[in-house]
MILUM-718340 format. One line per field, with one value per residue (C-alpha): residue in one letter; chain; y, z, x. Coordinates in steps of 0.5 Angstrom, whole numbers, always signed. Example, Ala and Ser with C-alpha at 12.3 -4.5 7.8 and 13.67 -1.06 7.14 Angstrom:
2
rest = [a s] .
kette = [A A] .
y = [-9 -2] .
z = [+16 +14] .
x = [+25 +27] .
END
This chain:
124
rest = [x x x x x x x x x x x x x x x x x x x x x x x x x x x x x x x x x x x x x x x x x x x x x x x x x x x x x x x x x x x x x x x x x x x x x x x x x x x x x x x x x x x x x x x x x x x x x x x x x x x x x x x x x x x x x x x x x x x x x x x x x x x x] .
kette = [A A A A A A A A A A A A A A A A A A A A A A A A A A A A A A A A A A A A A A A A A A A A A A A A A A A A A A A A A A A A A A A A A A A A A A A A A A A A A A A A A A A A A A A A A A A A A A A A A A A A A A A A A A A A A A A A A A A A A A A A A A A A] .
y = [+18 +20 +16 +14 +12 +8 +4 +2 -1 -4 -7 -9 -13 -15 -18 -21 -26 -28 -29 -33 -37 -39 -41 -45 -48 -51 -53 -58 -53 -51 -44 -43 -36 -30 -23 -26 -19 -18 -12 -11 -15 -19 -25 -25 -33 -38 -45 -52 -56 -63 -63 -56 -50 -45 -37 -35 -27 -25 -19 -15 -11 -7 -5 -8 -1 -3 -11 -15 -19 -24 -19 -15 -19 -16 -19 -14 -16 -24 -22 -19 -26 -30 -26 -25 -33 -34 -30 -35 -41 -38 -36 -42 -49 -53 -52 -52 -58 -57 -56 -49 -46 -39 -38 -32 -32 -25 -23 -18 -13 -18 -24 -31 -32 -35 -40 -40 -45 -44 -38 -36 -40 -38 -40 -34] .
z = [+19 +13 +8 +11 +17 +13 +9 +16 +18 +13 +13 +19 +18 +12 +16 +22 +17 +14 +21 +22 +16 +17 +25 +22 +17 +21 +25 +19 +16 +8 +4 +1 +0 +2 +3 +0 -2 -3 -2 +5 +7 +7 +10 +12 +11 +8 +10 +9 +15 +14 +11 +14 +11 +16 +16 +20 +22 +24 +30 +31 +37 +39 +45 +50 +52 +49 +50 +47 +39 +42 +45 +38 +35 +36 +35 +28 +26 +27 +23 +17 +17 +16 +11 +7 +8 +5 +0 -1 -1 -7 -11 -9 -11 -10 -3 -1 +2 +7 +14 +15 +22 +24 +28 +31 +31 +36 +36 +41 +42 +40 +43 +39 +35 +39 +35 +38 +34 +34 +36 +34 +32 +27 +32 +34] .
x = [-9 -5 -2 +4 +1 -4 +3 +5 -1 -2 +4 +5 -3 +0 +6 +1 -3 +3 +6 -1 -2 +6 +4 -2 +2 +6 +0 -2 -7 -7 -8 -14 -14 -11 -15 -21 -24 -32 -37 -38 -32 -25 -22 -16 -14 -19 -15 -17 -16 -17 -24 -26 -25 -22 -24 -19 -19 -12 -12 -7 -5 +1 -3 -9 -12 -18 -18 -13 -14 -19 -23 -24 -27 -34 -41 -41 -35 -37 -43 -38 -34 -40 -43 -37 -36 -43 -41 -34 -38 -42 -36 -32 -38 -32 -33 -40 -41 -34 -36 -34 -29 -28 -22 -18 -10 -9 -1 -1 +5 +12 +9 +7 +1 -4 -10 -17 -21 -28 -27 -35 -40 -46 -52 -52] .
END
């Protein structure tokens, strides 16, 4: 990809987690942080959602031909999340005694967000 397309991508990821925190912020759900870097990994959103802290990976798709946003987020990406969540927990004491939620938005193409809570658990 060269660099103008990379700017695009990375715009229009940028525009679905920011269209996700809004539809989830509308669910009662409050930013925590947003593109939560560490080494290996990233959160999209991390949100509060009552007592729970919410790792939010946000899919988009502009196209099905390999599944749609649910559909990728595969066992080596949920062992990503959950590793770089650990590494939140660490950085963030405050919250190390939350329950601990990982959720899925998928847009796909021009349609609304759709919110899987629950989406994974780390039993497996």
């Amino acid at each position: 990809m060269n660099r103008s397309g990379a700017a695009g991508a990375s715009a229009r990821g940028a525009q679905a987690e920011a269209q996700a925190q809004r539809h989830l912020q509308a669910q009662g759900l409050r930013l925590v942080a947003r593109n939560w870097r560490c080494p290996g990994g990233e959160l999209d959103l991390v949100m509060r959602d009552g007592a729970t802290l919410v790792v939010v990976e946000v899919r988009r798709r502009s196209r099905s031909d390999y599944g749609g946003g649910f559909e990728s987020v595969h066992a080596r990406k949920r062992a990503r999340l959950v590793h770089a969540a650990q590494l939140f927990l660490a950085a963030h004491p405050e919250y190390a005694e939350a329950p601990v939620r990982f959720d899925v938005v998928a847009i796909d193409g021009a349609a609304a967000p759709e919110w899987l809570a629950g989406a994974f658990d780390t039993d497996h």
